[in-house]
Each structure stands twice: as structure tokens, then as C-alpha cells.
C-alpha positions as CSV (number, residue, x, y, z in Angstrom):
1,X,0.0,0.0,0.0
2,X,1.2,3.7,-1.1
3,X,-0.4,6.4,0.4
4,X,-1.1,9.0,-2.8
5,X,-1.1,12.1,0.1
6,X,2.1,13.0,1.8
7,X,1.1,14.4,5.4
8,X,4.6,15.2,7.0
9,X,6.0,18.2,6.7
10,X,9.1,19.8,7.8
11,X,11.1,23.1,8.8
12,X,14.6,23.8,8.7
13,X,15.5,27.9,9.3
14,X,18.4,29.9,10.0
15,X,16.7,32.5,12.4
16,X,19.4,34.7,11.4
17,X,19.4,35.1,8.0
18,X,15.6,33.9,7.7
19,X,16.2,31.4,4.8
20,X,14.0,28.3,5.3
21,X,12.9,24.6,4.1
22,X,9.6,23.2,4.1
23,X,8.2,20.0,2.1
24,X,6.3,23.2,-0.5
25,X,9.7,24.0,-1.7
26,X,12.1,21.7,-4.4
27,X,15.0,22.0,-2.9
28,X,17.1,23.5,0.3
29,X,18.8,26.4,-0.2
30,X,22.1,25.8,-0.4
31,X,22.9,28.3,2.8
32,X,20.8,25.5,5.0
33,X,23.2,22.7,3.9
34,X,25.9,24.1,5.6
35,X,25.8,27.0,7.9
36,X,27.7,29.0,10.7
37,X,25.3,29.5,13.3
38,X,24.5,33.0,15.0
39,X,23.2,34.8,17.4
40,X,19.1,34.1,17.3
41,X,20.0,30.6,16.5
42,X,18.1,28.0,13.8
43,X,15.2,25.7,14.5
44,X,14.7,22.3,13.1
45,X,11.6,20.2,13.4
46,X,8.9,16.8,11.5
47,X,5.1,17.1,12.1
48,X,3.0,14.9,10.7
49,X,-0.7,15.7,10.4
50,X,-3.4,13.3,10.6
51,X,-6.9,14.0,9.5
52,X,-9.3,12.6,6.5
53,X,-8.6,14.2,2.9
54,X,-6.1,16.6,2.3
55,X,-6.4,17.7,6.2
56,X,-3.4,16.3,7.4
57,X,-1.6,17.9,5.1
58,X,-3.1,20.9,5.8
59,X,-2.9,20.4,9.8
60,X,1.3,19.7,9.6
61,X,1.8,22.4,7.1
62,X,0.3,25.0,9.1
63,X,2.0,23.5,12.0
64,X,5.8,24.5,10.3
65,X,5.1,27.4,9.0
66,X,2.9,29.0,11.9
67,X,5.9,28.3,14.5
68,X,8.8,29.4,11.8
69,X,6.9,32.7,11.6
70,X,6.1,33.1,15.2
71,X,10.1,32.5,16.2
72,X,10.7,35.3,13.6
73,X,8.3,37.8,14.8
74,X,9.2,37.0,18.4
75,X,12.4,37.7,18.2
76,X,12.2,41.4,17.1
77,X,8.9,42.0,19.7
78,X,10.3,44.0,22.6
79,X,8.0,42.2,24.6
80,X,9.1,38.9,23.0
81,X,12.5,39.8,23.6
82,X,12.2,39.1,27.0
83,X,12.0,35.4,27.2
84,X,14.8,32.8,26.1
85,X,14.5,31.1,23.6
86,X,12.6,27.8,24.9
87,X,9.8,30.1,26.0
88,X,9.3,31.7,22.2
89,X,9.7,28.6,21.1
90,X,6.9,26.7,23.2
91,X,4.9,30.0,22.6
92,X,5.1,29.4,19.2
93,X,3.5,25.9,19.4
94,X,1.3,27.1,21.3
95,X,0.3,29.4,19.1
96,X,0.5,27.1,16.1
97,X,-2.3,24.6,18.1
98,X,-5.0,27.6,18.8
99,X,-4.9,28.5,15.1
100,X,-5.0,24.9,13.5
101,X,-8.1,23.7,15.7
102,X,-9.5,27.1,15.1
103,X,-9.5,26.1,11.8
104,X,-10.7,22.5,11.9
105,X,-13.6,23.3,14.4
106,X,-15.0,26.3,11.5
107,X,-13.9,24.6,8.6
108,X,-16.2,21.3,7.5
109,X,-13.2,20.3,5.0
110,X,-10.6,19.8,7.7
111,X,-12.8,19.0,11.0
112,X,-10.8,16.7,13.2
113,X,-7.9,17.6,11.6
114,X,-4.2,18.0,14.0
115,X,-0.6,17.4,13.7
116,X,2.4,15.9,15.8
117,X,5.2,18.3,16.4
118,X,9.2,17.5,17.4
119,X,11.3,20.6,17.5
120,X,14.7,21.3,18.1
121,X,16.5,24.4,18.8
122,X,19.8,25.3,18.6
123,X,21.2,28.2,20.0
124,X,24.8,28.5,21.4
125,X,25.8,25.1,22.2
126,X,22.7,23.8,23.9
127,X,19.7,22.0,22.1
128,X,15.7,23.1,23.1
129,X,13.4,19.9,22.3
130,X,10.2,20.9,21.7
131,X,7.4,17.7,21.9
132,X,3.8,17.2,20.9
133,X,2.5,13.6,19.9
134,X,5.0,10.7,19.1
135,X,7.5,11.8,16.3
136,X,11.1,11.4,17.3
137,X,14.5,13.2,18.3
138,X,17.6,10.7,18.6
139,X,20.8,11.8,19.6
140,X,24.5,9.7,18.1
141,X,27.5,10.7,20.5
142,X,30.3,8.6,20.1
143,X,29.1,5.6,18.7
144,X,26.0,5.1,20.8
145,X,22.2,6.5,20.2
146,X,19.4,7.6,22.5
147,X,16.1,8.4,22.4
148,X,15.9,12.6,23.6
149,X,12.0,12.8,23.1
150,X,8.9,10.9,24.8
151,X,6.0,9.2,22.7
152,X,2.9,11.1,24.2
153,X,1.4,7.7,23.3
154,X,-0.8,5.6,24.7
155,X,1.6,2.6,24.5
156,X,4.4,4.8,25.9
157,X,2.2,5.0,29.5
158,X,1.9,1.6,29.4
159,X,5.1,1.2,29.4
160,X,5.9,3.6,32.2
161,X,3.6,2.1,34.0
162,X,5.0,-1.0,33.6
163,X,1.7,-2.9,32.0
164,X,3.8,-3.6,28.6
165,X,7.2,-4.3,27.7
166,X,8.8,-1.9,24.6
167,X,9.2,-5.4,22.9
168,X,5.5,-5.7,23.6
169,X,4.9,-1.9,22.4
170,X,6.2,-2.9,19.1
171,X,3.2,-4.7,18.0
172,X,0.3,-3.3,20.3
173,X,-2.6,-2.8,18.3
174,X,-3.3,0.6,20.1
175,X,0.6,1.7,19.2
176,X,-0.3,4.3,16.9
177,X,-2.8,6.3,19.4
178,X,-1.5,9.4,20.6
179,X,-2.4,11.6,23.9
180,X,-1.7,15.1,21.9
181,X,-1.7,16.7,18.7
182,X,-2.0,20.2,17.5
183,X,-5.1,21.3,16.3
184,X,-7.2,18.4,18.6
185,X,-7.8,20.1,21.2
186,X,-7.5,24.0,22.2
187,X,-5.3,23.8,24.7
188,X,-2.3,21.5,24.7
189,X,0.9,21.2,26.9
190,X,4.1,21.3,25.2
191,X,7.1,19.3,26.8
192,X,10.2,21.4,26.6
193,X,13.4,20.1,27.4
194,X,17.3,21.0,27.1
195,X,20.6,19.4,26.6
196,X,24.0,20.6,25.5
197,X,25.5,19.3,22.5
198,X,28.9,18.4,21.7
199,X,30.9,18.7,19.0
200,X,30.5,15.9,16.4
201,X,27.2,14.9,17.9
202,X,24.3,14.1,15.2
203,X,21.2,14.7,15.9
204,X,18.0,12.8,13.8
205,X,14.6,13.7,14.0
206,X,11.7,11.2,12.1
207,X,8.2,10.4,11.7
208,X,6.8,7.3,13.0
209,X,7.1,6.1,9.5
210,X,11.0,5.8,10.2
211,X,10.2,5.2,13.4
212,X,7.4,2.4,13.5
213,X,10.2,0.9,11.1
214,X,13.2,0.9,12.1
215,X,14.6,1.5,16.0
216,X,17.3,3.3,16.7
217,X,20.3,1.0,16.8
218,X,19.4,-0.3,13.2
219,X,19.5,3.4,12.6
220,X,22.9,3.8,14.1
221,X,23.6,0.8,11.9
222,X,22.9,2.7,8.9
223,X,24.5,5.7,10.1
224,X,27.8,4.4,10.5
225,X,27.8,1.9,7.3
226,X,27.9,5.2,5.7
227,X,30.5,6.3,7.4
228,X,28.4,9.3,8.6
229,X,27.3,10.4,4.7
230,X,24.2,12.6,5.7
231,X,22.2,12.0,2.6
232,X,23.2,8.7,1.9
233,X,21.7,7.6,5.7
234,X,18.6,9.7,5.3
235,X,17.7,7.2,1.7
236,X,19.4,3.9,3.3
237,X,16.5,4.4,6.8
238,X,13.7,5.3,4.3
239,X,14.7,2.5,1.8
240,X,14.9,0.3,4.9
241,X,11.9,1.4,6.6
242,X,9.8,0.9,2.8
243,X,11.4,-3.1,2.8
244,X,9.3,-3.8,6.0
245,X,5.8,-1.9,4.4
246,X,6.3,1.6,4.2
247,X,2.7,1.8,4.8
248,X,2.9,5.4,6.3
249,X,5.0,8.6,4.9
250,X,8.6,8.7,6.2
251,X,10.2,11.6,6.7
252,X,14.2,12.1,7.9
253,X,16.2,14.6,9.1
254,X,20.1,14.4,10.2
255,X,22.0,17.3,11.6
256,X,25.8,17.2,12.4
257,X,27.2,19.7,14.8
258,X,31.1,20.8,14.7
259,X,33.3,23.4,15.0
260,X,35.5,24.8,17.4
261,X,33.2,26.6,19.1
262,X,31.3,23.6,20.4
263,X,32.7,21.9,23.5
264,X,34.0,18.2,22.9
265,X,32.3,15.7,24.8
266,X,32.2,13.6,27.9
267,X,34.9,11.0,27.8
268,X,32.0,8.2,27.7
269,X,29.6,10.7,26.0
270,X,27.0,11.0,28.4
271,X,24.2,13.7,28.4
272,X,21.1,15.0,30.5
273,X,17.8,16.1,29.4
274,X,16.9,18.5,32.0
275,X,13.0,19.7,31.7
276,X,12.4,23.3,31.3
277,X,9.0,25.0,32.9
278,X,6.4,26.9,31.3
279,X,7.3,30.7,32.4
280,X,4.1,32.4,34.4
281,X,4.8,35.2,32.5
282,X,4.3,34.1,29.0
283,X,1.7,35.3,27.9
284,X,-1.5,32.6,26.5
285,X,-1.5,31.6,23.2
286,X,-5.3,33.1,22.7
287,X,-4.0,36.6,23.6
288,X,-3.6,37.7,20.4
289,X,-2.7,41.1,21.0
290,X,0.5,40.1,22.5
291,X,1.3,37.7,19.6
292,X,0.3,40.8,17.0
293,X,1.8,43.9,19.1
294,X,4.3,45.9,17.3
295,X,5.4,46.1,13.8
296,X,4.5,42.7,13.7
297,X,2.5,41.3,10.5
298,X,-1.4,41.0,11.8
299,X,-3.4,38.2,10.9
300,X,-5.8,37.3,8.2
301,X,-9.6,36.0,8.9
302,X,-8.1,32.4,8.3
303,X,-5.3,33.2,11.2
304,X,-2.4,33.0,9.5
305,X,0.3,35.1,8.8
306,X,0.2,37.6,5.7
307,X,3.9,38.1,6.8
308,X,6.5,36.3,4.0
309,X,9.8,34.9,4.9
310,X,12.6,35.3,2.4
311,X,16.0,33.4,1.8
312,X,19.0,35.9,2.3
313,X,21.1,35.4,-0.9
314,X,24.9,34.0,-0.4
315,X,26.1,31.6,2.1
316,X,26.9,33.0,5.6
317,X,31.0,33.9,6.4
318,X,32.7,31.0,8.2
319,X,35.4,31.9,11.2
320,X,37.6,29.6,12.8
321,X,35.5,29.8,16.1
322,X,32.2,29.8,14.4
323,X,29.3,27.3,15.1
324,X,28.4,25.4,12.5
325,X,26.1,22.8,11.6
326,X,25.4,20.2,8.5
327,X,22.1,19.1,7.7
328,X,20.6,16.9,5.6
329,X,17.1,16.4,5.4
330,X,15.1,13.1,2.6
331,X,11.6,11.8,3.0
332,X,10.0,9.3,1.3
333,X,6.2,8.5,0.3
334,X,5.3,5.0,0.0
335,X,8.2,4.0,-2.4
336,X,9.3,7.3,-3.6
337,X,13.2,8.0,-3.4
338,X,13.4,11.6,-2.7
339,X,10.9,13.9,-0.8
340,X,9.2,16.0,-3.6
341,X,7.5,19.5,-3.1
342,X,3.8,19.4,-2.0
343,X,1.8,22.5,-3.4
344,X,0.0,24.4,-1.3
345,X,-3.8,23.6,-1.8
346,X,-6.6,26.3,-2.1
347,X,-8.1,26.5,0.9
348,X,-11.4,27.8,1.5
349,X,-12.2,30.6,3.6
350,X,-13.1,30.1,7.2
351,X,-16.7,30.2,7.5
352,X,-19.3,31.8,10.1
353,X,-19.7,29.8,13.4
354,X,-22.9,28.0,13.1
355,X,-26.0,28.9,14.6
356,X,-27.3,28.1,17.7
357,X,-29.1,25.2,18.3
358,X,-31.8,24.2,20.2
359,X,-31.5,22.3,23.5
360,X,-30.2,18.4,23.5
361,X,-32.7,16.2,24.1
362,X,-31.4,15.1,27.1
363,X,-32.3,18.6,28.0
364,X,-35.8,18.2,27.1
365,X,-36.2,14.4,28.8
366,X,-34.6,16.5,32.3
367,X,-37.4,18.9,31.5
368,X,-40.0,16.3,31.1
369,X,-39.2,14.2,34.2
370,X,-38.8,17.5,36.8
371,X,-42.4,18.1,35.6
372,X,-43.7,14.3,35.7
373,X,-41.8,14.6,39.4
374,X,-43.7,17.5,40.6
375,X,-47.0,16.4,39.3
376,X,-46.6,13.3,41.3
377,X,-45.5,15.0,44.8
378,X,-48.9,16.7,44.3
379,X,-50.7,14.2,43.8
380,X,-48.9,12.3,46.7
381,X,-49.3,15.7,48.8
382,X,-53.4,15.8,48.5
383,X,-53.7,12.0,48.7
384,X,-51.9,12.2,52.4
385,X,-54.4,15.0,53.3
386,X,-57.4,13.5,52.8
387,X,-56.8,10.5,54.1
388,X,-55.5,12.3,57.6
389,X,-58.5,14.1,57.6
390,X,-60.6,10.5,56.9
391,X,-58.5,9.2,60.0
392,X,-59.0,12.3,62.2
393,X,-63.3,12.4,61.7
394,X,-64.9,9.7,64.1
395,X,-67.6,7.3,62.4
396,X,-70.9,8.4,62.2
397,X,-72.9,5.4,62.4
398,X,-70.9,4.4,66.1
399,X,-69.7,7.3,67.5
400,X,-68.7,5.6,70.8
401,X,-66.1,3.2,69.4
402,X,-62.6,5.5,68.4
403,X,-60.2,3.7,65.8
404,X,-56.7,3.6,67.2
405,X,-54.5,2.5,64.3
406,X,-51.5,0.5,64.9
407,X,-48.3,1.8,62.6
408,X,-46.3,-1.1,60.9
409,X,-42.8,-0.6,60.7
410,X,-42.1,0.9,57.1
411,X,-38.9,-1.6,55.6
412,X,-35.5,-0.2,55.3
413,X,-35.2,1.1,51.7
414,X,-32.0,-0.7,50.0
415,X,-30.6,0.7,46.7
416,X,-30.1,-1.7,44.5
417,X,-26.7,-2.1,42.5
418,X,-27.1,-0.4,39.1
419,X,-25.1,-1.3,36.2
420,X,-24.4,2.6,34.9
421,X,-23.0,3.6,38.3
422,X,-20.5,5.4,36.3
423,X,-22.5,6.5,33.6
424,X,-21.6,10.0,34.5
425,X,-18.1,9.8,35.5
426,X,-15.3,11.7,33.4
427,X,-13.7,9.1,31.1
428,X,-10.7,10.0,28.9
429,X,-10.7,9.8,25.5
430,X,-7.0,9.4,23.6
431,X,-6.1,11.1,20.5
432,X,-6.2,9.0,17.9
433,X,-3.1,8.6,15.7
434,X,-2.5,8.0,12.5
């Protein structure tokens, strides 16, 4: 089976110069394939959308280019300008979830549409992982590879919870349902982490249709039969991954990290992911004043960005000392050797919330039975008077004889079990995945 849609998408972008990648342009520039990084930094990240139709599409490609244009307004907002990095970046995300289930919840076309997100940042020599839904970040330091990011997977709490195995994991029939994705509901919680990078390390980030594939030391496997030839690993994991069914789209990225600049690492190459905090003064992503403040571009009826990012012609200059980094980026469709441009679809305008509707029925039934219920007690009410005030009148044909009535204990009352004893209790309802 080939899918004839390809829902992944991708960003690569030098914050610095502005020059970008996504899966709607041919090619990289060729200032992405090899660049000395700067001050603001450069962002890397795989979403891949979910959704029926062309929504998935539409759900990851909104998810790139929403959070590429957010970190490049934030970083010239004076307000913006206040918060590190991680926090523009998780404000971004957030900002990118409020407008794609904006979008699915007033557009027919793409209801239940959303998008898994896995970000990295790079700005001095420490990496920001950003993490929505179960696409991947793996880091290679000397000769070994780990797993940075956490599925937020249903199969990934069983796990921590120790109900499954990760062999067990492998084949679960519930592997590919997700907890979050952008765009399913209007709030979500971003997991950002750190960790430094060395020099030399690689860093790969995949969709789960590398991922569901291959794991990660058959991806170091491939990595080093290349001897560490970027592109060449990217189309030996895809054409690996397709061997086993390629059922789902595959996309890869690979960045290598050296310089001088960067320090070298640990003698046994160990590393720490340290969690970072939401800051309680970052503003909500709904506040869209503070997202529009400024010179900043405003946003159209649709919410997205009229603003348009441009590649700075010519390379940047390389020093001795200089950061730099070496990317390499394929992705595959079913069978398909090279990741090919997607064209932006037409996209029809957001239209008017519906109207309102009437009450839900189980409205009207709640209705029906408070008024059945009070009919009753009054019928119950007037029955109990007049036959106190029967009891209360003596006899008339034998008026020496009084009736003293003897009560009989009334039984206990005892509920009886019910099977929908929790029809009403909160239940929780995953995500579903792809």
C-alpha cells in the first residue's frame, strides 16, 4: 500500500538570515546545507498531520510554517525579547495549536484535523526539544544513540507504567494512538526540554514512518555503514523502513554539529535532558494582542500570517571559532526515493460559526421528568391530606367506638446495584493517531 497524500512536513530555518525549508519548496537552499550559526539561532523540526482528505496535510503544514513565523516575529517583539528562547519557542507551538483547531472546528473540510510536532533548537551550544504527539529526536555521540524525546502515546504509558514491555509496544494494536496533537484540542501542553550538544554529535529527527520501522540502533547501523554520509543515511533508513511496508510517509532529518566553538564531549559521551517549565509570565496563546503587538505582521480571517519569509542570498561567512552545523534532510512516500515538493492547496475561507441550536434532548427528557416529578408529589401531597383528615373524623354510624390504628414498621429502603453507576463519570478519551 502507497499512500497517494504526503502528510509530513518539515522546517529547517536559519533564524538569522531567515532562509527556510519546508516539504512546499524543491529544494534547500544551499545556505541551509551548511551553515555557521549566530546569534538568534536556527530551528529544526517533522510534524505529521493526521486528519481525513487533504487535512493532514493541511494540519502539519500549518504546524511548520505557523511556529517558523512566530520565532521570527518574536524575536524582534520587545516584549518577546524578554523570554529565552525555549519560551518563544513553546509560545510558538502554542500558538500554532490555537490556530490549527481554530481552523478545523470552522472549517467542514478539515474538522478533526491535528498534527504531531518535534522541535529542536539550537542556540549556542545547547539544544531546546520541543514535543507534541510521538515523532522522534535521537541523539549519536560517540558511537551510541538515544532516544531525547517521549512518545505522548498511549503505548508509551503503558510502558511507564509498567503494563507492557517496549518489545511488547512494538506490536500493540493501540501503538499508533497518541495523547496530543495540534489542532485536537484547544489547549495542549508542550514538553520542553534542554541538553547541550557536543561537537560531532548528530542529531536525527523522524516520523513514525521511520520510526514504527526501524529502531534506533538499526539506525545507528545505517549511520555508520555510511560512514556518517548525511544524505546517503537519510535514503538507506527510508529505503529500509519501505522493505518492511512503508505503509505510512517517512520523513528524515540528520543534523551534524562541529566546530570549534562547540565543546568536545564527555569521555563516555553522556548527556542529561533537563526539563524546562512553562514561564508564568508568558503570555496565552489566545492573547492575540500580544502575539500581534508591534510592527509585527497582523493576521488574516483564516489566522495565518500575511507576513513572507525570504531566503537571504549567499552563504553566511565562516570563522575559525564559528558554530556550525550540517544538515541533511530526505523523506519518502510510500516508495518514492526523494521527498518532492507538495503544493499548497486552495483553501477555502473560514466560514461563520454555526447557529445556535436548540437544547439536547437530554435537556428536554430533564425537562419532562422534573415536571412528571412534581405532578406526582402533588398528587402524593393531596392524597396524604385527605386521608389524615378521613382518619381524624370519628364514624358516624358508632360514634362511641374511636379507631386507634396501629403503625407497621415501614422496611428499610435498599438501593439496589445499578449497572451505569458510572455513567456519568469523566472518562478519557485518547487522540487518535494515525
Amino acid at each position: 500500500m502507497v499512500r497517494q497524500g504526503n502528510e509530513d512536513n518539515f522546517l529547517a530555518v536559519d533564524l538569522s538570515s531567515a532562509a527556510y525549508w519546508t516539504a512546499d519548496h524543491p529544494g534547500p537552499p544551499p545556505e541551509l546545507l551548511g551553515f555557521v550559526q549566530r546569534e538568534q539561532g536556527a530551528l529544526f523540526a517533522v510534524s505529521d498531520g493526521m486528519g481525513g482528505a487533504l487535512a493532514g496535510e493541511v494540519a502539519s503544514q500549518m504546524a511548520v510554517t505557523t511556529v517558523r513565523d512566530g520565532m521570527m516575529r518574536f524575536q524582534n517583539n520587545p516584549e518577546f525579547q524578554a523570554f529565552p528562547f525555549p519560551e518563544r519557542l513553546r509560545f510558538a507551538v502554542e500558538r500554532a495549536n490555537v490556530l490549527i483547531n481554530h481552523k478545523s472546528q470552522t472549517n467542514a473540510e478539515y474538522a478533526g484535523m491535528g498534527a504531531t510536532f518535534t522541535g529542536v533548537g539550537i542556540q549556542g551550544d545547547t539544544l531546546f526539544l520541543a514535543q507534541i504527539g510521538d515523532s522522534r529526536a535521537y541523539l549519536i555521540r560517540r558511537g551510541q544513540v538515544a532516544q531525547l524525546t517521549t512518545d505522548q502515546s498511549l503505548v508509551e504509558q503503558l510502558i511507564q507504567s509498567n503494563h507492557i514491555s517496549r518489545a511488547e509496544a512494538e506490536n500493540h494494536p493501540y501503538k499508533n494512538v497518541i495523547l496530543q496533537a495540534l489542532g485536537a484540542t484547544p489547549n495542549v501542553v508542550v514538553a520542553m526540554d534542554r541538553v547541550s550538544v557536543r561537537r560531532d554529535d548528530v542529531v536525527l529527527l523522524c516520523s513514525d514512518g521511520l520510526s514504527g520501522k526501524i529502531n534506533g540502533e538499526e539506525m545507528l547501523e545505517i549511520f555508520n555503514a555510511v560512514r556518517g554520509d548525511l544524505p546517503m543515511a537519510c535514503q538507506e533508513m527510508i529505503r529500509a523502513a519501505n522493505e518492511r511496508g512503508g505503509e505510512d510517509n517517512i520523513t528524515v532529518m540528520l543534523m551534524h554539529f562541529t566546530g570549534n566553538g562547540i565543546p568536545l564531549p564527555d569521555g563516555d559521551g553522556t548527556y542529561q535532558v533537563e526539563n524546562i517549565e512553562r514561564d508564568v509570565r508568558l503570555p496565552l496563546p489566545t492573547e492575540v494582542d500580544a502575539f500581534t503587538s508591534g510592527d509585527e505582521a497582523t493576521l488574516t480571517d483564516e489566522g495565518t500570517p500575511t507576513q513572507e519569509l525570504v531566503a537571504v542570498d549567499g552563504p553566511a561567512a565562516k570563522s575559525a571559532s564559528a558554530r556550525s552545523a550540517e544538515s541533511s534532510l530526505t523523506g519518502g512516500l510510500g516508495l518514492t526515493r526523494q521527498m518532492t515538493a507538495v503544493a499548497p492547496s486552495e483553501t477555502p475561507s473560514a466560514t461563520p460559526p454555526p447557529p445556535a441550536t436548540q437544547p439536547s434532548s437530554s435537556r428536554t427528557f430533564g425537562f419532562i421528568g422534573v415536571c412528571i416529578l412534581a405532578v406526582l408529589s402533588a398528587c402524593a401531597l393531596l392524597y396524604g391530606l385527605f386521608f389524615r383528615k378521613a382518619a381524624e373524623s370519628p364514624p358516624k354510624n358508632n360514634p362511641s367506638q374511636t379507631a386507634t390504628p396501629t403503625p407497621s414498621p415501614a422496611p428499610a429502603s435498599t438501593p439496589a446495584p445499578s449497572s451505569n453507576s458510572n455513567q456519568n463519570a469523566p472518562t478519557t478519551t485518547p487522540t487518535p493517531g494515525r
